[in-house]
N, C-alpha and C positions, 0 to 999 in steps of 0.2 A: 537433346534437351533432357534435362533429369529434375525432379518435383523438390520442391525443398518449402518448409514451413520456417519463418522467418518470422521473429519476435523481435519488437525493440521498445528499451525504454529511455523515455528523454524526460528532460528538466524538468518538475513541477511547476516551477515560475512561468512557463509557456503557457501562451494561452491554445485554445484547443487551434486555432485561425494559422497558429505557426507552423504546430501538430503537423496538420493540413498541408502545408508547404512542404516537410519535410516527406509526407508522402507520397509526393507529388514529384521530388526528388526522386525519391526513389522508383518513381512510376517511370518518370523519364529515363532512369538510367535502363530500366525493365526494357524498354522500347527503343532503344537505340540496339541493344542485343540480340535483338526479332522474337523477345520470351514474352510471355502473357502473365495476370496477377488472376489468377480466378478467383480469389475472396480477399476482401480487406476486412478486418475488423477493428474496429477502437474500445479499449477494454476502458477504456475512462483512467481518471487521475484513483491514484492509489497510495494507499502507505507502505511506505517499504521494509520490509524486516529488519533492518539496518540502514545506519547512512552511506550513501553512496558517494562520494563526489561531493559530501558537506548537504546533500539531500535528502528529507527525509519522506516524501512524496514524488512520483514520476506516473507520466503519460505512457499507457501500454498500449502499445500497437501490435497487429498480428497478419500477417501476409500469405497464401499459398501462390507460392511461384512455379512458375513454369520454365526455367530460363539455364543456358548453358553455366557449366562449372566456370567460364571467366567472368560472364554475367555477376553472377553471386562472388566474385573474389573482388569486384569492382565496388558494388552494392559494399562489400564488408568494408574497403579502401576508406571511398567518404565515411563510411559511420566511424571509423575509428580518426579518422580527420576533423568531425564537425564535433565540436564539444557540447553541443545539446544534446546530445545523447550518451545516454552513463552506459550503457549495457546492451548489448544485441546476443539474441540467441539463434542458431541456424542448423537447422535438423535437415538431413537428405532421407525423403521418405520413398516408398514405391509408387504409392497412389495419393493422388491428392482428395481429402473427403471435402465433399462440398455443403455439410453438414455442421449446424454452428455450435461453437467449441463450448464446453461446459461452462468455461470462463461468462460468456453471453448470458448463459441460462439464470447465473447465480443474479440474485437480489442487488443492487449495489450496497453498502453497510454506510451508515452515517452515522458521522461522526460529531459529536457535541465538545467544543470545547467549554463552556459553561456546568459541563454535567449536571445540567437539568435534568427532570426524570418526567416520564410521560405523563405524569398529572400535571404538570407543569412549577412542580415544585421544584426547589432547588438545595435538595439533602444532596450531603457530600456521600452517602453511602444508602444502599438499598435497605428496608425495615428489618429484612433479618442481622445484617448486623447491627441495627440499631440497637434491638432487643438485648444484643450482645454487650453493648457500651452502655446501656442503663444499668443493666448489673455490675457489669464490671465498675460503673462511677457508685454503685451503691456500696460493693468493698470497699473502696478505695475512702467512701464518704466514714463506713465502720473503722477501717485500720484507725482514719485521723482520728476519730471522737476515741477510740481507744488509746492511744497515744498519748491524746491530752488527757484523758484521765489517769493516765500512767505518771504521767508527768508532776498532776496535782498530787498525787498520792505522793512522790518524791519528796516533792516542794513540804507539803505536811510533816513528814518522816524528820524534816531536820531540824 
């Protein structure tokens, strides 16, 4: 048997219930090969650096396996057969840590599409650039009254 860390990601449209199914697939395929899972972890729904598959959100899942090299080529088979899943990663390590992965540790980040701000107002931009866009509306308010006086004085001239 040889240890392998086993990442996968699937559809964001899924709900977590399906997630669930899928690794539970995968558990059974784990256990018809006589390998063991010593850690599952669910990294939650995420945004992806790019589109995947027309997605811009996916389910991260994380596995330390215990299981022979057909085990895991079976495991890769269905993932690359089932199309809810965009992406699988599979590292062969020496020892499996049973210590939870930094990914766990981190905050999850929330995301606003409203872009509200935590007073609960809803400026499209933080106060320092605002600072920035009153000045810059105050040239802009100069150029014009410059402009039209440039213009009267013309209009005068002829």
């Amino acid at each position: 048997m040889a240890f392998y860390e086993y990442t996968f990601l699937t559809r964001g449209d899924l709900s977590k219930n399906q997630v669930d199914e899928l690794l539970e697939k995968v558990s059974q395929t784990v256990n018809q090969f006589k390998g063991k899972i010593t850690k599952t972890e669910y990294w939650g729904l995420r945004y992806l650096a790019y589109k995947v598959k027309k997605n811009k959100k996916a389910h991260y899942c994380f596995l330390n396996l215990d299981v022979s090299s057909q085990c895991m080529k079976e495991i890769q088979r269905l993932a690359s057969v089932n199309e809810n899943i965009l992406r699988t990663l599979v590292i062969k390590v020496d020892s499996l840590n049973d210590s939870p992965t930094p990914m766990m540790n981190q905050k999850p980040k929330t995301y606003h599409d409203d872009r509200s701000n935590s007073d609960g107002s809803n400026r499209k931009y933080s106060s320092q650039y605002q600072s920035h866009s009153a000045e810059r509306t105050n040239k802009d308010e100069h150029t014009k009254n410059t402009n039209i006086h440039n213009e009267d004085s013309i209009a005068n001239n002829e």
